[in-house]
C-alpha positions in Angstrom: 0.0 0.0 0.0 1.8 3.5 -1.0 1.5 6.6 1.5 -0.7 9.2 0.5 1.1 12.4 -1.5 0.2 14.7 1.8 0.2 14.6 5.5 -3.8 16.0 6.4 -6.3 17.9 5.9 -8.1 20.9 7.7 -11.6 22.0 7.6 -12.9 25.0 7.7 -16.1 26.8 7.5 -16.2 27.9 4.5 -12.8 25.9 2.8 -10.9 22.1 2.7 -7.3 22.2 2.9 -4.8 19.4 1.6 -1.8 20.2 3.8 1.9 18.5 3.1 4.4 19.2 5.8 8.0 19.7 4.8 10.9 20.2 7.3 14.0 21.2 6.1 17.5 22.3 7.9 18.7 25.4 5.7 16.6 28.6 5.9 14.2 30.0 3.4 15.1 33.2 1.9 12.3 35.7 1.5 13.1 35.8 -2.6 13.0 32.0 -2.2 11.0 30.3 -5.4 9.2 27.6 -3.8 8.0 25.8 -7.0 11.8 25.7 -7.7 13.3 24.9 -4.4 10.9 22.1 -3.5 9.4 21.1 -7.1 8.2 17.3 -6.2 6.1 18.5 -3.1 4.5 21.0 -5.6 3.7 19.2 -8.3 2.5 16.8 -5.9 0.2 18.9 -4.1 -1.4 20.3 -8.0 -1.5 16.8 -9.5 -4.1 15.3 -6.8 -7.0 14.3 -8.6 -9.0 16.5 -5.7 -11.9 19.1 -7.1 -10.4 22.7 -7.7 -11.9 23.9 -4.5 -10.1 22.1 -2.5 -7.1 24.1 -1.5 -3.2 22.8 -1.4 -1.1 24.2 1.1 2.9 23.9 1.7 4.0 24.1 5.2 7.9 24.4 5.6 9.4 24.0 9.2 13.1 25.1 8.9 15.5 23.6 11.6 16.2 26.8 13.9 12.4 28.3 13.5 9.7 27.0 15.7 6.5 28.2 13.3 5.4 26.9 10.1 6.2 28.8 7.2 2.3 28.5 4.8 2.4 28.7 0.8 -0.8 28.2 -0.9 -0.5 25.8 -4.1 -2.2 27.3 -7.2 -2.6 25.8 -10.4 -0.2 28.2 -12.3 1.7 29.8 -9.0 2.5 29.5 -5.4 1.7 32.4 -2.9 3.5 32.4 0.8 0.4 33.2 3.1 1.8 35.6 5.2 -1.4 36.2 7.3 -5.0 34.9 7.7 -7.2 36.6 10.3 -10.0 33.5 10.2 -7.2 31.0 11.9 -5.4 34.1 14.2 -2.1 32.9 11.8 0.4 35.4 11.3 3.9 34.5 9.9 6.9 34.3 11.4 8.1 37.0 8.8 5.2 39.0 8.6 5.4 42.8 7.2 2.3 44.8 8.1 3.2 47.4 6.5 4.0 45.8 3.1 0.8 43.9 3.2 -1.1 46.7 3.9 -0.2 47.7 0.6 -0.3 44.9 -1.1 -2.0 45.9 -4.7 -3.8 42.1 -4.6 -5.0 41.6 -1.2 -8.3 39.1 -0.8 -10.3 39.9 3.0 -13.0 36.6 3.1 -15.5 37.5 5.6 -15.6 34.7 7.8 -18.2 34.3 10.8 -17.4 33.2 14.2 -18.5 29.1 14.3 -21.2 30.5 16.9 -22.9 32.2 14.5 -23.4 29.6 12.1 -25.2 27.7 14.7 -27.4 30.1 15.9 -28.6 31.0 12.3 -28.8 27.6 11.3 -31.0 26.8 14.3 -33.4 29.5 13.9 -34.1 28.0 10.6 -34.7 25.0 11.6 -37.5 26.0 14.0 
């Protein structure tokens, strides 16, 4: 029997994630190409016969860091997820102020669990 091609998955409200781990001992620069430096895990992570909507995600753990470092796995690019406010995840190195000008920036709204169920409740009665 052959292992799977990633190591879990996370749910979300609104999202799946296919998540493959990835420790490595050197540091990864901020300029780092991760479809070059680590080209099986991506093509990997695209080839999956999964719907489209089901979202790939890269998490490197270098040696001296104790955080994961995200990259999200697009079909024709990878993106480092620097922060998402729905999980409270913030990089390691995060820059604020850089994102806060970022000229393609995406804000999902996202409602607390709690909500859900009270809306989903009321409908039901």
């Amino acid at each position: 029997m052959s292992a799977l091609p990633f190591d879990g998955l996370m749910y979300r409200t609104v999202a799946m994630v296919v998540v493959k781990l990835k420790k490595v001992r050197d540091a990864i620069s901020d300029d780092c190409s991760i479809e070059e430096k680590f080209p099986d895990e991506v093509h990997a992570l695209r080839a999956l016969p999964l719907p489209e909507y089901v979202l790939r995600e890269l998490w490197i753990r270098m040696q001296n860091e104790r955080a994961w470092r995200r990259f999200s796995i697009l079909p024709g690019t990878t993106a480092e997820i620097e922060f998402n406010a729905a999980e409270n995840y913030r990089n390691t190195p995060f820059r604020e102020k850089e994102w806060e000008k970022a000229p393609c920036r995406l804000d999902i709204p996202v409602p607390p669990p709690h909500q859900n169920r009270a809306k989903k409740r009321d409908e039901v009665q």
